[in-house]
N, C-alpha and C positions, 0 to 999 in steps of 0.2 A: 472261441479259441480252442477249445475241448468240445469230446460228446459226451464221452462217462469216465465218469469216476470211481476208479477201484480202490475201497479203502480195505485193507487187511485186518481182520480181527480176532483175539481167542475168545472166546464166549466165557472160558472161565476166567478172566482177566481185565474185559472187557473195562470197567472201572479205571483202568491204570491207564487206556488207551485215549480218554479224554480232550486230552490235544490236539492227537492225531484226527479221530472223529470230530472234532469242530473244527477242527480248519477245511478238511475235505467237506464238509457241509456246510462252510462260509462261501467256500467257492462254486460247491455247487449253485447255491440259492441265488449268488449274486449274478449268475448267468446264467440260468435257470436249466443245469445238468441234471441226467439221474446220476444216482450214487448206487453202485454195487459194493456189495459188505460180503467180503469172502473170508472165509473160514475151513480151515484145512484140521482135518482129523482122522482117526482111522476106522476102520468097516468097524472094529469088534467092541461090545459095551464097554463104558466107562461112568464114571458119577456124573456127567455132564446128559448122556442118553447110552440110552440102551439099544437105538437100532438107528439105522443110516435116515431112515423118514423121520426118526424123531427129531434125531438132530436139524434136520432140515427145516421141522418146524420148527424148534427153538427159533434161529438163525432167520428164519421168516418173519416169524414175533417181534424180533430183538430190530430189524431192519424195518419194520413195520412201526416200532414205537420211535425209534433214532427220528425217521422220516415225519413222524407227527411233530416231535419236539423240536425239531429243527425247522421243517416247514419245507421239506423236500421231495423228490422222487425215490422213492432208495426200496432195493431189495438186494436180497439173500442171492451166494451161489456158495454150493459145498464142493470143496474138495475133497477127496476119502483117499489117504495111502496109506502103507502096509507102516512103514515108520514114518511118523510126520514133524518131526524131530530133525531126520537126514533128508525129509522129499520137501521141505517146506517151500526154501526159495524156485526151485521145481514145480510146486503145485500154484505158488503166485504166478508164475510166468504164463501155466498154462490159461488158468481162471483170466488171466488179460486177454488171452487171444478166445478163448470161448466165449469171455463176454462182450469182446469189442470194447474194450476201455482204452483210453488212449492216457491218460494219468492215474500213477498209482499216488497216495498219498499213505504217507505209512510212516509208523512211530519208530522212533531204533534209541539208542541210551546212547550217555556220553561215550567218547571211547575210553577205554581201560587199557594196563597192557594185555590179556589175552588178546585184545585185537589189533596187535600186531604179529601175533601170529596164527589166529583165525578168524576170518573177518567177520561183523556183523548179518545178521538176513539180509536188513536194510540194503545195505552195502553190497550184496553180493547179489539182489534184485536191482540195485539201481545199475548195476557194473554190467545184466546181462539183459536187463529189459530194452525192447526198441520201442519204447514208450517213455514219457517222462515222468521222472519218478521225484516225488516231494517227499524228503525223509523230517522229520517232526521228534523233535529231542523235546 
């Protein structure tokens, strides 16, 4: 039904994402997909890495051990923007079309009222992806 799977992730969060990363690696396994683990940050040091290779390794590592524990195909793709805050659902769309993913699978929180008047990532990736998008509360 799928080729790959894009699941979104923060590296410093990653923990929280739980859900999201085992259902996108249920489905992987169950029909034997790879999983791409994207992760959006920007060029300049932070506590997470200090330069755009490192991060990449981190994100390598992290997609490297998901795929042992799960029993899957899965790697790493970085995205780097100037604010990754304002570029994010941006840099998910793009990371789909670079990697060739055809489902994203991605975590998003209950709604609240601030989203009624600004919408979730989730929400604003599934509203502009031509891909289909599995959101995971």
């Amino acid at each position: 039904m799928f080729t790959k799977i894009l699941v979104p992730i923060d590296l410093a969060h990653a923990d929280k994402l739980e859900k999201a990363i085992s259902a996108g690696a249920h489905m992987a396994k169950t029909d034997s997909i790879p999983v791409v683990f994207v992760a959006v940050t920007s060029n300049t040091p932070s506590a997470l890495a200090h330069t755009p290779d490192e991060f990449r390794e981190k994100l390598a590592a992290f997609a490297a051990a998901e795929g042992q524990k799960h029993g899957i195909e899965a790697s790493g793709h970085a995205e780097f923007s100037h604010d990754p805050a304002i570029d994010l659902e941006h840099a998910i769309l793009k990371a789909v079309h670079e990697t060739g993913a055809d489902l994203v699978v991605m975590a998003t929180h209950i709604p609240n009222v601030p989203d009624h008047f600004w919408p979730s990532n989730g929400g604003r990736v599934a509203s502009h992806a031509d891909v289909s998008v599995f959101l995971v509360r």
